[in-house]
C-alpha positions as CSV (number, residue, x, y, z in Angstrom):
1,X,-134.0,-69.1,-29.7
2,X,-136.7,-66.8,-29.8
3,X,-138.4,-65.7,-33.6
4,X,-137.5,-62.4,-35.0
5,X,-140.3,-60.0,-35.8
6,X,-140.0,-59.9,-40.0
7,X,-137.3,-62.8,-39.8
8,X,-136.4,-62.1,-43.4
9,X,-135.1,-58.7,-42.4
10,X,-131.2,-59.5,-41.5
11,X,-129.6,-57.2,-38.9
12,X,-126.0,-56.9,-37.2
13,X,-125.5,-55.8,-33.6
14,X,-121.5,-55.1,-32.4
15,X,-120.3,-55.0,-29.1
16,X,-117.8,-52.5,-28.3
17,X,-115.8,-53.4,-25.1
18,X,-114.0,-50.3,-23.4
19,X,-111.8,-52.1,-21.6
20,X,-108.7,-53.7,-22.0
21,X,-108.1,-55.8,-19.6
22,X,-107.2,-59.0,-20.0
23,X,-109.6,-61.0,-18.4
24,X,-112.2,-57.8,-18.1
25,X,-115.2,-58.0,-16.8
26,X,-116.8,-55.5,-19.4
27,X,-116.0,-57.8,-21.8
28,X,-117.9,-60.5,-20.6
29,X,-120.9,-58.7,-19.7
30,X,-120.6,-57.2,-23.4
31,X,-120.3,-61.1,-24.6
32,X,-123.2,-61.7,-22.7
33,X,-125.7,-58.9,-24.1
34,X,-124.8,-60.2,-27.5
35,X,-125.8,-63.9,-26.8
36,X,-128.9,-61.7,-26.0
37,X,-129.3,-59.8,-29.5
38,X,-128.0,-63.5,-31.1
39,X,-131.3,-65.2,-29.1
40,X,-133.6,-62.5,-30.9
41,X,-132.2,-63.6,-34.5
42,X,-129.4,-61.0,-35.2
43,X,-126.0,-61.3,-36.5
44,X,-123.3,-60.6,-33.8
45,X,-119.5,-59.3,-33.0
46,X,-117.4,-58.5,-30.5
47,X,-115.3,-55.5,-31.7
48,X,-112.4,-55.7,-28.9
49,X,-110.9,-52.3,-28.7
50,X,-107.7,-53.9,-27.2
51,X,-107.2,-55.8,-30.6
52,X,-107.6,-52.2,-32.8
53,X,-104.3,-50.4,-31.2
54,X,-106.2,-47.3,-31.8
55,X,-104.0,-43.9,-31.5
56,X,-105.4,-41.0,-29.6
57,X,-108.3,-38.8,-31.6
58,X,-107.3,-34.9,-32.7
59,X,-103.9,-35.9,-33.0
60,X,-104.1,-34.5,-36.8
61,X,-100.9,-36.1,-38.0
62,X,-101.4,-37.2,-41.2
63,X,-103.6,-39.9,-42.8
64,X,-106.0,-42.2,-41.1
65,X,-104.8,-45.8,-39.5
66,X,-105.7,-48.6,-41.1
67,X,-107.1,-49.9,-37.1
68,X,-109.3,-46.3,-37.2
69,X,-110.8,-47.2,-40.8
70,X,-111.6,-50.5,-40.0
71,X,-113.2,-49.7,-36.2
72,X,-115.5,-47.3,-38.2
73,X,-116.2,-49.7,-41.3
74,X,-117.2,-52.0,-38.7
75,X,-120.0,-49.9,-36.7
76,X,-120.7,-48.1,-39.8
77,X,-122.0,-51.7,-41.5
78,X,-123.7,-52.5,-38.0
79,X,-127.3,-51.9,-37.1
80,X,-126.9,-51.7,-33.6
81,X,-124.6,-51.5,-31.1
82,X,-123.5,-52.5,-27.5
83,X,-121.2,-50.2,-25.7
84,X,-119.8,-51.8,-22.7
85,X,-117.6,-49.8,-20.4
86,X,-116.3,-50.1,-16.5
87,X,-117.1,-46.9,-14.5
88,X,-114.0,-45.2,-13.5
89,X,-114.4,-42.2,-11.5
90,X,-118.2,-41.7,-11.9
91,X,-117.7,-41.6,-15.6
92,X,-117.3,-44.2,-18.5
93,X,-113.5,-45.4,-19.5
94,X,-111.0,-43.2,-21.5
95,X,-110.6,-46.2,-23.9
96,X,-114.1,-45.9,-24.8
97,X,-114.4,-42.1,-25.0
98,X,-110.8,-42.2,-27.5
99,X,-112.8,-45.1,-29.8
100,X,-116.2,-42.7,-29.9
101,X,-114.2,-39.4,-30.5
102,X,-112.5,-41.4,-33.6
103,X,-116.4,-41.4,-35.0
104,X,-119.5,-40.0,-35.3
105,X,-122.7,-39.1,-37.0
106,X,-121.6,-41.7,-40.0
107,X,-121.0,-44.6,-37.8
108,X,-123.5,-43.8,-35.1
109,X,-126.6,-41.4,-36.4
110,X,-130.2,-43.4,-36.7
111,X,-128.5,-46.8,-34.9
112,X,-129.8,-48.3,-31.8
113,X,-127.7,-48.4,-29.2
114,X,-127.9,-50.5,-26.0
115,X,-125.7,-49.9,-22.5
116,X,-123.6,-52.1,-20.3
117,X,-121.7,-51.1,-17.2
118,X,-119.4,-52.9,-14.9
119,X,-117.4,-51.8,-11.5
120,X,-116.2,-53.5,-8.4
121,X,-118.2,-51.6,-6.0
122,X,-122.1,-52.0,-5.3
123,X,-123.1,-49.1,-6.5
124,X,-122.9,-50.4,-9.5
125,X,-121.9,-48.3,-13.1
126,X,-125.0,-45.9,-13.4
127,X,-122.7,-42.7,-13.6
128,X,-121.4,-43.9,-16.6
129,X,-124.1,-45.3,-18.1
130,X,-125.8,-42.1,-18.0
131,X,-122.6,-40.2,-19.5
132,X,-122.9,-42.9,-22.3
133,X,-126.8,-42.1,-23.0
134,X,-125.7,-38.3,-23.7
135,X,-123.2,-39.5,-25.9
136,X,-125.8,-41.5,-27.8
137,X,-128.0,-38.4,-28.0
138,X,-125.5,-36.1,-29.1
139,X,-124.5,-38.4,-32.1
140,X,-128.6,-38.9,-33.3
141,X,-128.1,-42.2,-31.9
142,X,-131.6,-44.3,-30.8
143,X,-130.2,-45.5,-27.1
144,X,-132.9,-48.5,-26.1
145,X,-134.8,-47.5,-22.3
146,X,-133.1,-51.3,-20.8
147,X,-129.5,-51.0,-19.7
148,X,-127.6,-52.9,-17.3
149,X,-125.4,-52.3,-14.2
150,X,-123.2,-55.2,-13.5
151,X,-121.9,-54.1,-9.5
152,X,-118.9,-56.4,-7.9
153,X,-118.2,-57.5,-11.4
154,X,-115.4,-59.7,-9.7
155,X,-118.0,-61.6,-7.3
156,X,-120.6,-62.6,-10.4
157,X,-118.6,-63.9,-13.3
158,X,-116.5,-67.0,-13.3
159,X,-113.0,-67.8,-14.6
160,X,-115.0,-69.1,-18.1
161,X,-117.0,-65.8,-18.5
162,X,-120.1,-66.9,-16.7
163,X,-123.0,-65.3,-15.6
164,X,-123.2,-66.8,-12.0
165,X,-126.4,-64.3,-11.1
166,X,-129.2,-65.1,-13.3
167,X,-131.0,-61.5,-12.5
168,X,-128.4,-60.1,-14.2
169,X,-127.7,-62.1,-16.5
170,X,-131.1,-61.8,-18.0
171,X,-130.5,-57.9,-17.9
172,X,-127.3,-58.4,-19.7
173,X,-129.4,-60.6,-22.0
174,X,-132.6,-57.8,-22.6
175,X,-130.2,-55.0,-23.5
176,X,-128.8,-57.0,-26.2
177,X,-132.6,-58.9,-27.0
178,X,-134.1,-55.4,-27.1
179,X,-131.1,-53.5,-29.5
180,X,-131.9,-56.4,-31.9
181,X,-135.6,-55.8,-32.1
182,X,-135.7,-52.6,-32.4
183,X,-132.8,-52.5,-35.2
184,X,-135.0,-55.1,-37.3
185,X,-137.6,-52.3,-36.3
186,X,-136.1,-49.4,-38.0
187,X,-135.1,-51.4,-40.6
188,X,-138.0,-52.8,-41.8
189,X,-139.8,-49.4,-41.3
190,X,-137.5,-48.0,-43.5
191,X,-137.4,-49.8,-46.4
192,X,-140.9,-49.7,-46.3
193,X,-140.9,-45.8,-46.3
194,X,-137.8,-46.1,-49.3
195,X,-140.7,-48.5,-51.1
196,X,-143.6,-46.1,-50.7
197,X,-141.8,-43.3,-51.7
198,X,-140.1,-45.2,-55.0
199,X,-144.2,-46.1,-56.0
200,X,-145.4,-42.8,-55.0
201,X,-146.4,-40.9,-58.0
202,X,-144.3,-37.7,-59.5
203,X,-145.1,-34.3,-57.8
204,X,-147.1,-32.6,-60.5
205,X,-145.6,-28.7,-59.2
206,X,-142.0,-30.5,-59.5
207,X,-141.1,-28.9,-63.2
């Protein structure tokens, strides 16, 4: 396992799988990428949208869900985040977009986010990925440069979840090596800003 940078600086990285499949594809990759962010020191979870039961967003029908409360207490607590989609019709999934529209700035603003994609063709999930990286702007979301395109999903993984192409598995691995870094990052840079600013001595023209 690789050293953190500031390894007394503690961070958590989720994975959001928008699929669910069983036995998808998007949620091995996502697995994968988190192995990755657990290599570079960070604290790690697979947040399976198919165990949340999540109802549709704008429904406006009364109180929250408990599944809707606890899919936001979990990103909001996380300081980074994997969002790991299949490309269906040159876009990301309607799972994922329902889970996203059922947060926002609170959950997402100021996090880093890194971007998985899967599909059966060779062309791989780019569409989608790109979709996603607009998404991340548009909540003030940090989305890391590395993401990863996982094409012929159903050729490179094995019935345990395996990586059986090392090239991708390793870019699998970076998104979720690079989403941890950075997180620790921001983190550290700003407590150390909260610290300054806490010593920093009274404005004189304040009263």
């Amino acid at each position: 396992m690789a050293q953190p940078e500031h390894p007394d600086v503690s961070v958590v990285v989720v994975g959001i799988c928008g699929s669910l499949r069983q036995g998808s594809y998007t949620r091995m990759a996502v697995n994968v990428a988190l192995r990755g962010a657990a290599d570079a020191g960070a604290r790690t979870q697979l947040l399976d949208l198919v165990e949340y039961g999540l109802g549709f967003a704008g429904r406006g029908d009364g109180a929250e869900p408990e599944s809707v409360a606890a899919l936001r207490r979990h990103v909001q607590e996380a300081d980074g985040i994997i969002l790991g989609t299949p490309e269906y019709h040159g876009s990301f999934s309607g799972v994922l977009k329902n889970a996203l529209d059922l947060m926002g700035f609170t959950e997402f603003e100021g996090k880093m986010i890194g971007l998985v994609g899967v599909s059966g063709g060779k062309m791989g999930a780019f569409d989608a990925l790109n979709s996603l990286r607009n998404v991340g702007r548009a909540l003030h979301a940090w989305v890391v440069p590395e993401q990863a395109s996982v094409p012929e999903a159903w050729k490179v993984f094995d019935d345990n979840g395996q990586l059986k192409d090392a090239e991708i598995a390793e870019r699998l691995h970076a998104v979720g090596r690079r989403v941890a870094r950075f997180a620790r990052l921001h983190k550290c840079a700003a407590a150390e800003f909260l610290k300054d600013w806490e010593a920093a001595p009274m404005n004189p023209g304040g009263q």
